[in-house]
N, C-alpha and C positions, 0 to 999 in steps of 0.2 A: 504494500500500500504506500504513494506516493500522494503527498501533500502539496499541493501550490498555492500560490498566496497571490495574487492577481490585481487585488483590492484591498483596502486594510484600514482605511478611513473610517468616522462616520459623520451622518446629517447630512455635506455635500464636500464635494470633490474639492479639491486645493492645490490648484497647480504650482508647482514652485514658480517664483519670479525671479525673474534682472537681478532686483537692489541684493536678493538670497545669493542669489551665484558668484555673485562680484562679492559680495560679503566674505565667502564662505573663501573666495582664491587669494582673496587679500590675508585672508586668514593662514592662507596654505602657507604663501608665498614670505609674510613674516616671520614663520618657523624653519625657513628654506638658511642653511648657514651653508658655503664655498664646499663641504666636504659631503655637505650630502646630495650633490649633484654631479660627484666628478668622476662617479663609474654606474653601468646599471643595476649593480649590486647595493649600491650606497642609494641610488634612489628607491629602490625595490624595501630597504629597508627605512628609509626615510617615510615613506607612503605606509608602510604598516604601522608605523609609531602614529601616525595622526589619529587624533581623540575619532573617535567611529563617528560625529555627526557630521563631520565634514566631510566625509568619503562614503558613507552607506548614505545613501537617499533615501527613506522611509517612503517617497510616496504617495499621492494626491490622491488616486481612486478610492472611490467607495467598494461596498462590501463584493468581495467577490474569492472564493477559493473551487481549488479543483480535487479532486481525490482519483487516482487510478486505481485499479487492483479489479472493479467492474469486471464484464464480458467483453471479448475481443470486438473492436471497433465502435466502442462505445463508451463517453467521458460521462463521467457523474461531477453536478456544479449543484455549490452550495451558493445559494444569491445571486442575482443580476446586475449587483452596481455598477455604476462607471467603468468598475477593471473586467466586466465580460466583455468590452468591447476588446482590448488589446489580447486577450483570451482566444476570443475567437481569429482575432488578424492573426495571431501566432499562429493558429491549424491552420492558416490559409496558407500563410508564407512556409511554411515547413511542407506543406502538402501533407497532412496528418489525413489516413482513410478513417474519418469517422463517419458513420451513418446513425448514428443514434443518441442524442445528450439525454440526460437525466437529470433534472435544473430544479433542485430543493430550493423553495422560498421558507427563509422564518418568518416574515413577515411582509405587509405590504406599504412598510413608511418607505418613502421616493428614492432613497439614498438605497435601499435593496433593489429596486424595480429598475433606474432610471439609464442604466447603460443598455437593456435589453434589445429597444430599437435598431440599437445599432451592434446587433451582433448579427455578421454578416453571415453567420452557415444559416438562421433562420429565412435564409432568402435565397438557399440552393432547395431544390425541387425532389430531391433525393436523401434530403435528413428528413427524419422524425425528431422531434422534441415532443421529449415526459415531463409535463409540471406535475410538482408535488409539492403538496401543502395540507396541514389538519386544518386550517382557517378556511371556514366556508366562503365564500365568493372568489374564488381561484379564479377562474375565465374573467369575472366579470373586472377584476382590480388588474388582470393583466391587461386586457382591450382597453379598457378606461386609461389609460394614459397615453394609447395610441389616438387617438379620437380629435377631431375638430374642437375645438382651438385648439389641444394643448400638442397636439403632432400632425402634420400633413402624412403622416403612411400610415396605413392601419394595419392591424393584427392581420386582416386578411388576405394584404398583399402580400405578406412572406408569402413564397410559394411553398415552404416545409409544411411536414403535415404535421398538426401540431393535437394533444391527447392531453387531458387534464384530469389530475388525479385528487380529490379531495380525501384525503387521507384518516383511514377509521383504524387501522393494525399496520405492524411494520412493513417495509416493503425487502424484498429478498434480490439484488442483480448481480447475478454470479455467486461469486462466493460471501459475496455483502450483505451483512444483516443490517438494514439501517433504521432505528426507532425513533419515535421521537416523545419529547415532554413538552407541557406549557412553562412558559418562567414569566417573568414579573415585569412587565412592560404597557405601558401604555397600548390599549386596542388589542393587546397581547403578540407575545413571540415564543418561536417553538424553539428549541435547540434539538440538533440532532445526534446520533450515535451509532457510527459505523465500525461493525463489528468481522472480523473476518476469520477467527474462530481462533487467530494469533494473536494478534493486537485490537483493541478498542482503543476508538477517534472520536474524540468528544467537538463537536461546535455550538458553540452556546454565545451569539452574541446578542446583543440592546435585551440585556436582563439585569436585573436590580438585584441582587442576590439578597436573601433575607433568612431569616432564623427557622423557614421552613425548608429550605433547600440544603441543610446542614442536619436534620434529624435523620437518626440512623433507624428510618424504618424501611421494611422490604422493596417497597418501590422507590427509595431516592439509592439505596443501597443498589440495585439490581442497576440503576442504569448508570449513574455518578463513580460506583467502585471499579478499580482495577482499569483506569484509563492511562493510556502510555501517551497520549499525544491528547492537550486541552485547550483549547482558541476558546478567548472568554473574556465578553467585555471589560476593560480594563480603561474607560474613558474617562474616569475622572480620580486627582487625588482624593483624599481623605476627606482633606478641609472641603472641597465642591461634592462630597460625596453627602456631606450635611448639607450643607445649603442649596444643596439640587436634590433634596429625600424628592423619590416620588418621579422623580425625571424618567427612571427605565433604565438606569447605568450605573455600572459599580466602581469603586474605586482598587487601584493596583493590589493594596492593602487586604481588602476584602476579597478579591482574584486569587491571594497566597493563601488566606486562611483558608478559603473555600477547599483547592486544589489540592491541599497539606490533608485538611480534613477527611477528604477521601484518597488518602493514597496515589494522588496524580503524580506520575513521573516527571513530565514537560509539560511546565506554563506556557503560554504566547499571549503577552498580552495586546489585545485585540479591538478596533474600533475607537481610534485615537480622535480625538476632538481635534476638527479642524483649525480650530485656532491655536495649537501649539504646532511650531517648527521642530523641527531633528533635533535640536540642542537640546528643548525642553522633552522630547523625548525620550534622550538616552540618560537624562536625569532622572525621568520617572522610573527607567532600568534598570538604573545605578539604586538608585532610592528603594526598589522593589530587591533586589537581591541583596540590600544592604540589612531589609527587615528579615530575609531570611536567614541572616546570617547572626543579625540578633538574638530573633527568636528562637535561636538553633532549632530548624525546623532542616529536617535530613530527608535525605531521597529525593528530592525535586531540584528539579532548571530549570530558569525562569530566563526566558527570552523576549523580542519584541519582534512582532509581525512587522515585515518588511516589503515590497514588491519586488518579487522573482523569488523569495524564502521557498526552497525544497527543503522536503522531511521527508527520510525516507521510514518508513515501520517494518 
């Protein structure tokens, strides 16, 4: 099972700017001393010293990952945000044969839906596309944002043929058991869990985590325990995690207790608030593995979703 990371945002899309780039080389460029440019070896280690925000890019799309390990010729997608567009360009440009996506929605706020139009296999005549969702009105939240005013193409013009699942029991594609639970969200969001009889992949993002999603009874045990890979809203600190109660988003804090609590191998913390840049992100990193380190909490790593991040299970 292969993990991809496509999207990693959340609310809407954030493209890096100008004043960021120039920012970020003037930055480079002031830790640049005569010795560490005067062979490729000395650059080579020059470039790995620099602090990780100015060399990893976190990012701008919204929610979007990929999972392999499926049926041959056929990709399984968790969310439509912004990053299914470059998703889909990538199978174009590599020539990937897929004839079949599997396109899990947790929910239908804009920043999960909004890159879908523009994912261009829904417009080859020769894909199927599966939605799935336990939130009743699937068709009707996907068309509704193709529609006069807010899109000149409609759902209809894809030429793919397109199957929609309102989801009542887990769904089984290939060796993939994928379930799902409600969690604590505004209009509600589901989180999903793909199972493939070696590893369990937990995606849980725009969830409020609360003191009922930590009790150790048969159903949060059954789906929460024994996950080796965990994407889990992580959009706000502590302090905005008070003063945003009730928003739908948990803070990094809350991400570690939760994950610790059930035995999670590997955090990713997930759905970054568009208004923090890279810098203030790999502080949230720093900050979140610094609490596990306080807390001496053992067995977990805690990383940060990034665009292009593979996991392999």
């Amino acid at each position: 099972m292969i993990v991809r990371f496509w999207g990693v945002r959340g609310s809407l899309p954030t493209p890096d700017t100008p004043t960021l780039m120039k920012s970020n080389l003037a930055a480079i460029l002031d830790r640049v001393t005569p010795e560490d440019i005067k062979s490729p070896a000395s650059k080579k280690k020059f470039l790995k010293a620099l602090p990780p925000f100015l060399t990893n890019i976190v990012g701008g799309n919204t929610a979007c990952l990929t999972v392999d390990g499926g049926p041959a010729g056929e990709q399984i997608i968790f969310d439509a945000g912004s990053g299914i567009r470059e998703m889909g360009n990538a199978v174009i440009r590599k020539k990937e044969k897929i004839s079949r996506y599997h396109l899990f929605i947790s929910h239908f706020h804009w920043d999960h839906l909004q890159g879908f139009p523009f994912f261009i296999p829904a417009y080859i005549p020769s894909v199927t596309l599966d939605f799935y969702s336990p939130l009743e009105g699937l068709e009707t939240s996907v068309r509704g944002q193709m529609c006069a005013p807010f899109f000149p193409v409609t759902l209809d013009t894809m030429q793919s043929k397109k199957v929609f699942h309102e989801m009542k029991k887990p769904v089984k594609l290939g060796n993939l058991h994928i379930s799902f639970r409600k969690m604590s969200h505004p209009g509600d969001s589901y989180s999903y869990l793909v199972d493939d009889g070696k590893h369990r992949f937990l995606y849980a993002t725009d969830t409020e985590l609360s003191e009922a999603d930590f009790i150790k009874n048969k159903e949060n045990s059954s789906f929460f325990s024994g996950v080796d890979l965990a994407v889990i809203d992580a959009q706000y600190t502590l302090d905005e995690a008070i003063t945003k109660y009730n928003w739908g988003h948990s803070s990094f804090s809350l991400a570690v207790d939760f994950a610790s609590s059930w035995g999670m191998k590997h955090l990713i913390l997930f759905h970054h608030d568009p208004a923090y840049g890279d810098e203030k992100l790999f502080k949230i990193l720093d900050a979140a593995r610094t609490y596990v380190e306080k807390m001496n909490i053992k067995g977990i790593k805690v990383d940060l979703a990034w665009e292009g991040l593979e996991i392999e299970l």
